[in-house]
C-alpha positions as CSV (number, residue, x, y, z in Angstrom):
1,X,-38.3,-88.5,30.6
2,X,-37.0,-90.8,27.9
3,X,-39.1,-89.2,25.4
4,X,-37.1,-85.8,26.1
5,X,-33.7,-87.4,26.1
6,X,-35.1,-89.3,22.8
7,X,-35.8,-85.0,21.1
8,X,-32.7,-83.9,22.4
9,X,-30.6,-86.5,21.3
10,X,-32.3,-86.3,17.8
11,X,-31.4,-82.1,18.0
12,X,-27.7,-82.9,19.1
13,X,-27.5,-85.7,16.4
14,X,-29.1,-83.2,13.5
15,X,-26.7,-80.1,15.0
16,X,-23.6,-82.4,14.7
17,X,-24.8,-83.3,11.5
18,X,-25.4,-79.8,10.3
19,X,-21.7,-78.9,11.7
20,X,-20.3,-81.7,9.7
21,X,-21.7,-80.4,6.5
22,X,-20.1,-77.2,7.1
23,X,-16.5,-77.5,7.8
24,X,-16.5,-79.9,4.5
25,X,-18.8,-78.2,2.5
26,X,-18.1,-74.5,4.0
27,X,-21.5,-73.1,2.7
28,X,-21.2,-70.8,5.6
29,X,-17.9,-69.7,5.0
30,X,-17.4,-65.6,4.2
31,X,-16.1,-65.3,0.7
32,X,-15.3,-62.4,-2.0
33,X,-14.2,-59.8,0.9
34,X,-12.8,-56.7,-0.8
35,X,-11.2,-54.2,1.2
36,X,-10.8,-50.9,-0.3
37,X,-8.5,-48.2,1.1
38,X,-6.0,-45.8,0.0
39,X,-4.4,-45.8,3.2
40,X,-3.0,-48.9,4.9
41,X,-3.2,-47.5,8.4
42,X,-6.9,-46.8,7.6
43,X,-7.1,-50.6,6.0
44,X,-5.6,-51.8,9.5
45,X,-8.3,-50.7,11.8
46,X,-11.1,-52.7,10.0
47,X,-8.7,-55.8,10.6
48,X,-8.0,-54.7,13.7
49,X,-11.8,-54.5,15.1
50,X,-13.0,-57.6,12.9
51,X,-13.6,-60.6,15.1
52,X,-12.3,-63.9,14.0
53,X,-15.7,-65.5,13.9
54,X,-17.1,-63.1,11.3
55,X,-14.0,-63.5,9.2
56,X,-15.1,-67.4,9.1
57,X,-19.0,-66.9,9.3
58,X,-21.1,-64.6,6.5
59,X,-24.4,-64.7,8.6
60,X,-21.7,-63.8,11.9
61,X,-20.0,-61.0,9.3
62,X,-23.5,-58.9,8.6
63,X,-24.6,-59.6,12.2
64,X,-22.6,-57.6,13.3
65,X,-21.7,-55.1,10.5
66,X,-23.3,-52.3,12.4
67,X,-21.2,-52.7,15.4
68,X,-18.4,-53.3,13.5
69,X,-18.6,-50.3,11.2
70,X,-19.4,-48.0,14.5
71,X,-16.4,-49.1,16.3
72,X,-14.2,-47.9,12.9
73,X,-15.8,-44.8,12.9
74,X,-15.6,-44.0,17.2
75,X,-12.2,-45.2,17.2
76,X,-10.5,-42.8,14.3
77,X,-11.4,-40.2,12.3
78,X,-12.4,-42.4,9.3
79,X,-15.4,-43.4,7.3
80,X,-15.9,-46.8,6.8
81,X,-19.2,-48.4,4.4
82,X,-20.0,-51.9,4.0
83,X,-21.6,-53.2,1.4
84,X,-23.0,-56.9,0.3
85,X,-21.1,-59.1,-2.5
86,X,-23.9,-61.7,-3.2
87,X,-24.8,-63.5,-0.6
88,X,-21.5,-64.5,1.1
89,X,-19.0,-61.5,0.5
90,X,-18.6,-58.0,1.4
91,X,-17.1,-55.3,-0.4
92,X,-15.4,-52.7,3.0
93,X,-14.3,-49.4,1.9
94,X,-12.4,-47.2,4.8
95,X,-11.1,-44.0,4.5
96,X,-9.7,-40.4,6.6
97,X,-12.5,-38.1,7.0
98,X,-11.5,-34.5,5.5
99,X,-11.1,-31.7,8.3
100,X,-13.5,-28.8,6.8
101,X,-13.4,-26.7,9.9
102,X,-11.5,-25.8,12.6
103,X,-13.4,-24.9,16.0
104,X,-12.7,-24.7,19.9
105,X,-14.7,-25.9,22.6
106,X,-13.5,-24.6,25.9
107,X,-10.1,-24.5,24.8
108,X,-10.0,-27.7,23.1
109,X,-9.0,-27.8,19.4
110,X,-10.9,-29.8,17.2
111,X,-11.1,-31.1,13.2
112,X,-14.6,-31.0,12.0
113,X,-15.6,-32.7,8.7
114,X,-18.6,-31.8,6.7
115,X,-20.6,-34.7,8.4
116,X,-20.5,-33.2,11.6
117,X,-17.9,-35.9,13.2
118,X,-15.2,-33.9,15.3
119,X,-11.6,-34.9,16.7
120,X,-8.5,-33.1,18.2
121,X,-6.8,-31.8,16.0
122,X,-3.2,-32.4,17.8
123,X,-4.3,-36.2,17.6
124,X,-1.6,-38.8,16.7
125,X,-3.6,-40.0,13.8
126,X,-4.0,-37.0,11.8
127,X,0.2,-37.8,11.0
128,X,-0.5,-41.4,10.4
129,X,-3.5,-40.8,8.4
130,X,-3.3,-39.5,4.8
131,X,-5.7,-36.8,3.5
132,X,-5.7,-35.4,7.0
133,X,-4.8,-31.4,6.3
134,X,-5.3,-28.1,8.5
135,X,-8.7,-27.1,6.3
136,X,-9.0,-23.6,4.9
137,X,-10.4,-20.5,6.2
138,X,-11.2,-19.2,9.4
139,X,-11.8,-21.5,12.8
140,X,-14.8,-21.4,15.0
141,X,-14.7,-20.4,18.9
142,X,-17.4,-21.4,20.5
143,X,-18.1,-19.7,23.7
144,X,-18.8,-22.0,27.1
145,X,-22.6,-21.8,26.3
146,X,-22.3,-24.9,23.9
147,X,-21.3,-28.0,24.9
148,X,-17.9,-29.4,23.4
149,X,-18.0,-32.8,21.7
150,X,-17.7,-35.7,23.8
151,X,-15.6,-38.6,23.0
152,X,-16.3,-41.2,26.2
153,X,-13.6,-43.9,26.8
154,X,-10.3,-44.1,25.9
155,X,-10.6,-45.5,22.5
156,X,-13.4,-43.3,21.3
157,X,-11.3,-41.0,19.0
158,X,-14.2,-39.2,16.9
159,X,-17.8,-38.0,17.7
160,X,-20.6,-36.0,16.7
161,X,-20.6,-31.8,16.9
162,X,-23.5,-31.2,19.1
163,X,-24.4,-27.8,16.8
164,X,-26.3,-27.6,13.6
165,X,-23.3,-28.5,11.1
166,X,-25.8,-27.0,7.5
167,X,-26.0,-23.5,10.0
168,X,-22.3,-23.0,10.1
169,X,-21.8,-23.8,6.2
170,X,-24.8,-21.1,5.7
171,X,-22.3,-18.2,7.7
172,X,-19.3,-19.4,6.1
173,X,-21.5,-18.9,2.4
174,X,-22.5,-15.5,3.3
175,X,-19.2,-14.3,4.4
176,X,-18.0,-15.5,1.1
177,X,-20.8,-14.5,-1.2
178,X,-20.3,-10.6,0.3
179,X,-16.6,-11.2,0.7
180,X,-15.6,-10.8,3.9
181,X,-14.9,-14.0,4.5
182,X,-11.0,-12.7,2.7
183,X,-11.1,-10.3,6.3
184,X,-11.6,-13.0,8.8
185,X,-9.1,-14.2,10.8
186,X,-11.3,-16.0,13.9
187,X,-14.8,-16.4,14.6
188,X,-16.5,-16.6,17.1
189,X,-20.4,-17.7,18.5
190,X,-21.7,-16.8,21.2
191,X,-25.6,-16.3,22.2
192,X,-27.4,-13.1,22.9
193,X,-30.4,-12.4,24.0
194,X,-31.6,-16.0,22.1
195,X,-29.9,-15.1,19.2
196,X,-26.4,-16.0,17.7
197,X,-24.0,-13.6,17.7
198,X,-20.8,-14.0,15.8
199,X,-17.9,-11.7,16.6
200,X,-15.1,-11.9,13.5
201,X,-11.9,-10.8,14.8
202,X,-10.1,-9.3,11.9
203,X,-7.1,-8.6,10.1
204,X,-5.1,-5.9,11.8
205,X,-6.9,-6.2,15.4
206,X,-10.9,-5.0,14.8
207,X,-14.1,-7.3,15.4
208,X,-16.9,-7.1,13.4
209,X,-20.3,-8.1,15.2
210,X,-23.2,-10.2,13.4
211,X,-26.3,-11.4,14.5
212,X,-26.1,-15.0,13.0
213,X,-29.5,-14.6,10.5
214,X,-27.9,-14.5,7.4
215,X,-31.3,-13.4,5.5
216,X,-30.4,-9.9,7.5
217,X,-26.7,-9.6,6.3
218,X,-28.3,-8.6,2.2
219,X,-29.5,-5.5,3.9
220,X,-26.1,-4.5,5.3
221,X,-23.8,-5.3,2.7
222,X,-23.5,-2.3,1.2
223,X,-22.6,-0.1,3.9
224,X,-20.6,-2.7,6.0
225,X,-18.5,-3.3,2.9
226,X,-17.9,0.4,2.6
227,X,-16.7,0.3,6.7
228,X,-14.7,-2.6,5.9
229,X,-12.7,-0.1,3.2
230,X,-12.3,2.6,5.5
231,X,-10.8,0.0,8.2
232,X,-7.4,0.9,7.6
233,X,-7.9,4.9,8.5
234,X,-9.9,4.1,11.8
235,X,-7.0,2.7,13.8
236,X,-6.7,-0.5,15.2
237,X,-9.0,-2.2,18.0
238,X,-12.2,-0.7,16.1
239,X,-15.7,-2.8,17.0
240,X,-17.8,-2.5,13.7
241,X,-21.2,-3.7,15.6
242,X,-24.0,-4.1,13.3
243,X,-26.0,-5.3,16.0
244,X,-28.2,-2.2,16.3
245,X,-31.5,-2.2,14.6
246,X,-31.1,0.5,12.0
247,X,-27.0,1.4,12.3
248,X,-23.6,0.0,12.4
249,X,-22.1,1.6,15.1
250,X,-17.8,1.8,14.7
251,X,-16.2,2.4,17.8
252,X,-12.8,1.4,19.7
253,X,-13.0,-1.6,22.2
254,X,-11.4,1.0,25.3
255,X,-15.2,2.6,24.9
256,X,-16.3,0.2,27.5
257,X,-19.5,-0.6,25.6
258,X,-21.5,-4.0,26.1
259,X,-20.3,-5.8,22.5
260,X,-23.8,-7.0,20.7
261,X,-26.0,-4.8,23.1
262,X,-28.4,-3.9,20.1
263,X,-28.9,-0.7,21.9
C-alpha cells in the first residue's frame, strides 16, 4: 500500500510540477489567432461558440476544432475554415454562405448555396448577415415525394439538401444553354414513373413538361424552341408536354389529361 501512495504521490508531485511550468512559462498557451471576417455578426458567432478553455489551451483549441467549426456552420448560414499558424496559432476565417437557389419543401421556403446547405429564407439572419441576397433565376418546388431539409433543435439554423445538388445545376445549364431558362418563372420536380419530371410554369400562365435527362433535351430543342415562339398565339393555360416518346403534345390544362402521362 505505501508503495502506491509512494507512485501517486510522485504523479501528483510531477503534475503540479508540470502545471507550474505552465502558467509561468505558458508553452501551452494559444497564440497568433487571426480571425478573418467581413462581417462582424459572422465574426461574433465563432466567439460566441468558442469555449474559454480553448481560447487559453492550443492542444484544447484543435481538439476540438471540428466541433467547433460544426456548431458555426449548424447554427447560421455561414462557412467557417480553420486553419493552423505554427504550432500554437490558428488562422479562422467565417463568412455568409451565398443563396444560389431558391426551393420549397412542403411549403417551406428555403436558401440553397451551391454546397448543398439550405435555410429559410424568411430567417432573421439573412438581414443581419451581409452578402445574403434573393439569388437569380427561377425557384425549385419540390413535390411531397422528397423529403424537406431537416434542421433538429432550436439552434440548428442550416443543413444539408437531401437531393443531388450537381443534378439541379445540370437542369438549370440546359435551360440556359437552349434558352428557356429567360421563359421560366417556377419549377417544379416531381417523380414519374421513376423518372424526374420537371413542370416549368411559364411566363403568361403555360407549363412546359420535361423529363429531367438532360442528354434527351438536344433532340428537342429545335422544335420545342419553335412552340415556345408560337406561345403567344395559343392562348393562355397551354401544357407544352414533351413527355411523349416521339411528339410534343400542346394542349390547354381544361383537357383533363394526366400531365407527364408519356402516352
Amino acid at each position: 500500500m505505501s508503495k502506491w501512495r509512494a507512485f501517486f504521490s510522485l504523479i501528483a508531485f510531477v503534475f503540479g510540477v508540470a502545471m507550474g511550468c505552465e502558467s509561468y512559462f505558458q508553452f501551452l498557451s494559444m497564440n497568433n489567432l487571426r480571425v478573418e471576417s467581413l462581417d462582424p455578426i459572422a465574426e461574433l458567432f465563432f466567439w460566441k461558440n468558442v469555449s474559454p478553455s480553448a481560447l487559453r489551451f492550443w492542444p484544447v483549441f484543435f481538439w476540438e476544432r471540428e466541433g467547433l467549426q460544426r456548431s458555426i456552420e449548424r447554427e447560421s448560414p455561414l462557412a467557417c475554415t480553420i486553419s493552423r499558424r505554427g504550432i500554437a496559432g490558428a488562422s479562422i476565417s467565417v463568412s455568409p454562405l451565398i443563396p444560389w437557389i431558391r426551393a420549397s419543401w412542403g411549403g417551406e421556403w428555403y436558401y440553397v448555396s451551391r454546397e448543398g446547405v439550405a435555410w429559410e429564407s424568411d430567417h432573421e439572419l439573412n438581414e443581419l448577415l451581409k452578402g445574403i441576397k434573393p439569388p437569380v433565376g427561377p425557384p425549385f418546388a419540390f413535390s411531397e415525394e422528397f423529403p424537406p431539409p431537416s434542421a433538429e433543435g432550436e439552434l440548428m439554423v442550416a443543413t444539408k439538401v437531401v437531393f443531388p445538388i450537381d443534378l439541379l445545376a445540370g437542369w438549370l445549364a440546359g435551360l440556359t444553354e437552349n434558352r428557356w431558362i429567360t421563359r421560366v418563372e417556377r419549377i417544379g420536380v416531381a417523380r414519374r414513373e421513376g423518372r424526374y419530371l420537371l413542370t416549368l410554369s411559364l411566363k403568361g400562365g403555360s407549363s412546359l413538361l420535361l423529363w429531367g435527362d438532360r442528354s434527351h433535351w438536344n433532340s428537342l430543342a429545335s422544335a420545342l424552341t419553335q412552340v415556345l415562339e408560337q406561345l403567344h398565339f395559343l392562348g393562355d393555360n397551354i401544357i407544352i408536354d414533351t413527355t411523349y416518346t416521339d411528339k410534343i403534345i400542346v394542349r390547354s390544362m381544361a383537357s383533363g389529361d394526366q400531365e407527364g402521362s408519356g402516352k
